[in-house]
C-alpha positions in Angstrom: 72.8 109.9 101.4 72.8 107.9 98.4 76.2 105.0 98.1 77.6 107.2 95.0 77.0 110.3 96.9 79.3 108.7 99.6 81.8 107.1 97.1 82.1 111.1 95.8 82.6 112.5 99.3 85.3 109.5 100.2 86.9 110.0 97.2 87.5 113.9 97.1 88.4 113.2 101.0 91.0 111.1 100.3 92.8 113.3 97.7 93.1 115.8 100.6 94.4 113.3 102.8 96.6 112.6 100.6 97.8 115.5 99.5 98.7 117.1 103.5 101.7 115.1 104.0 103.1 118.4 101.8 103.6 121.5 103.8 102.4 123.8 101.5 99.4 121.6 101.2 98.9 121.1 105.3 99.5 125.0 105.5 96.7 126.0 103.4 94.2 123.3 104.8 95.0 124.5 108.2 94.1 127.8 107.1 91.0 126.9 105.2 90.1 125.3 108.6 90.7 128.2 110.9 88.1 130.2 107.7 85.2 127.8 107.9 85.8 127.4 112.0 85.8 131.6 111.8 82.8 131.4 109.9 80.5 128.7 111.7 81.4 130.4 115.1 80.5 133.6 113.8 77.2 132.5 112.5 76.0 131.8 115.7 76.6 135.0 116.9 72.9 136.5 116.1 71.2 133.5 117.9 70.0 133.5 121.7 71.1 130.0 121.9 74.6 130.5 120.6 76.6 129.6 124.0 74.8 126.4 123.7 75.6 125.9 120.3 79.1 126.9 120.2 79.8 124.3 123.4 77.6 122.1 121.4 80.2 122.6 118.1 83.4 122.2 119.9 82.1 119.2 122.3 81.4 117.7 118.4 84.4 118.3 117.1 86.3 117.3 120.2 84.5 114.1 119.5 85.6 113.2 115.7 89.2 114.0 116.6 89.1 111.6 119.3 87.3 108.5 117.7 89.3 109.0 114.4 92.3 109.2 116.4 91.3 106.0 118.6 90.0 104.6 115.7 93.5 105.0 113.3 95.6 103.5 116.6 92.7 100.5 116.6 93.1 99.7 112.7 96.9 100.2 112.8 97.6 98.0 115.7 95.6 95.3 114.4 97.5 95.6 111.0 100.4 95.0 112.9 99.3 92.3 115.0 98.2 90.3 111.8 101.0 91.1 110.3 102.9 89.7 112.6 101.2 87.0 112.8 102.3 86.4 109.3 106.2 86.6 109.7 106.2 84.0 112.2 107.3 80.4 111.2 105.1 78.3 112.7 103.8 75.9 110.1 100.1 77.2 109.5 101.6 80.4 108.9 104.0 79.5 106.9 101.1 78.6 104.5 99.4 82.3 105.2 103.0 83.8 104.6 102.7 82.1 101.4 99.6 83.2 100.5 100.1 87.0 101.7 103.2 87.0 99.4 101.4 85.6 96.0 98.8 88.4 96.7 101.3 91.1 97.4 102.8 90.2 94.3 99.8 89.4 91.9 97.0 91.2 93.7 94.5 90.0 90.9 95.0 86.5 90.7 92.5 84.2 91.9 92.3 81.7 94.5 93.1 78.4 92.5 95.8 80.2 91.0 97.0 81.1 94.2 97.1 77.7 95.1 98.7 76.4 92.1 101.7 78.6 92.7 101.8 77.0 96.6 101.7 73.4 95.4 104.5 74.6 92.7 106.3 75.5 96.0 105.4 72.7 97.8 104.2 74.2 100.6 102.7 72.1 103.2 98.5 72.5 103.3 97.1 73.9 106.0 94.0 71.7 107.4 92.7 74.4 109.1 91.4 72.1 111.8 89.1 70.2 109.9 88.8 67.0 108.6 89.6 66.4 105.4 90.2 63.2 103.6 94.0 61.9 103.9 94.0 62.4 99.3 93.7 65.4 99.6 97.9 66.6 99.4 97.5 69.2 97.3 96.3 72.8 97.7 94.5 72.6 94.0 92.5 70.1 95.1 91.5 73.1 98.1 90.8 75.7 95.7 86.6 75.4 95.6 86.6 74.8 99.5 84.7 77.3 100.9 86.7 78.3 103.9 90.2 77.8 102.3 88.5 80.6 99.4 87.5 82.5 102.8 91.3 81.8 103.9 92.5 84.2 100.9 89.9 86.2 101.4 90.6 87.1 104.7 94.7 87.1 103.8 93.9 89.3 101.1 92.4 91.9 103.3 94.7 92.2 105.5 97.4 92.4 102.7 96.0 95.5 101.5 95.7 97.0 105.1 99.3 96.6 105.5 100.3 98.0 102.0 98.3 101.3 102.9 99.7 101.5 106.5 103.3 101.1 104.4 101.6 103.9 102.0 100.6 106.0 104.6 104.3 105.2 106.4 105.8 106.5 103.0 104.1 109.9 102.8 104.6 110.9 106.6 108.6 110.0 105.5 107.9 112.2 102.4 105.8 114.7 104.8 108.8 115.2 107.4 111.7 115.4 104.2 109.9 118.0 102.5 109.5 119.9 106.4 113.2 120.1 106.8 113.8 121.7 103.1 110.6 124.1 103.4 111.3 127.6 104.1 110.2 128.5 107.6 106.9 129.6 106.7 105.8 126.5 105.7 107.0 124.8 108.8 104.5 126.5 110.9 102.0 124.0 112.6 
């Protein structure tokens, strides 16, 4: 499968995903999935080997339910673990804080800008361990480094992983709103 192919598939994915956290919307994809399981099942009805291939069927879906649940409670706990990371005072990441703030705020800015705005704020530079000359005070001077570029880098990453765990936090909020208000049909699980 070709990247674009995989782009298209992701992308249409996605809307879906995004779109269950309405109950209407859950209700009919449970239903188109109880169809299409129906219909699978059913087509292995004419075939000698369709014991084996229905065990074979639910043993694989059994299988993508549990890794992309125990992959979602992987990725979200480590969100939260850098995250907190983040919030805490100590002095390095106080710097990070900084950093994870500038790119909340202007996602598109670029990494000298970045550190403009921290030497504007006068926060302390972080050394990162390594040895750099005693002139260097100011994060401009920083902003061509290599690693301290891989610093925001990394930052940034996990800035956007937290703002789609707050996304996703925001449409299960949404999701259980609209349950309450929804007729009892649409409350069915």
């Amino acid at each position: 499968m070709d990247k674009a192919t995989k782009r298209r598939i992701l992308r249409e994915w996605w809307k879906k995903a995004k779109r269950i956290h309405q109950p209407r919307e859950m209700r009919l994809i449970k239903e188109e999935m109880q169809r299409d399981n129906s219909r699978l099942f059913s087509s292995f009805e004419n075939r000698e080997d369709r014991a084996e291939l229905r065990g074979a069927m639910r043993n694989l879906i059994e299988n993508i339910f549990a890794y992309a649940h125990w992959e979602g409670v992987r990725r979200g706990y480590k969100v939260a673990r850098d995250m907190e990371k983040l919030r805490s005072g100590a002095q390095r990441n106080r710097a990070k804080k900084a950093i994870a703030g500038l790119i909340k705020m202007h996602p598109e800015w670029t990494t000298k800008q970045i550190f403009k705005m921290l030497d504007l704020a006068k926060v302390p530079i972080d050394r990162m361990n390594s040895m750099l000359p005693k002139h260097v005070t100011r994060w401009s001077h920083l902003s061509k480094e290599p690693r301290y570029k891989m610093l925001v880098s990394r930052i940034g990453t996990r800035v956007r992983a937290a703002s789609r765990v707050t996304e996703w936090e925001t449409l299960i909020s949404e999701h259980e709103k609209l349950r309450r208000k929804a007729p009892p049909e649409d409350t069915q699980n």
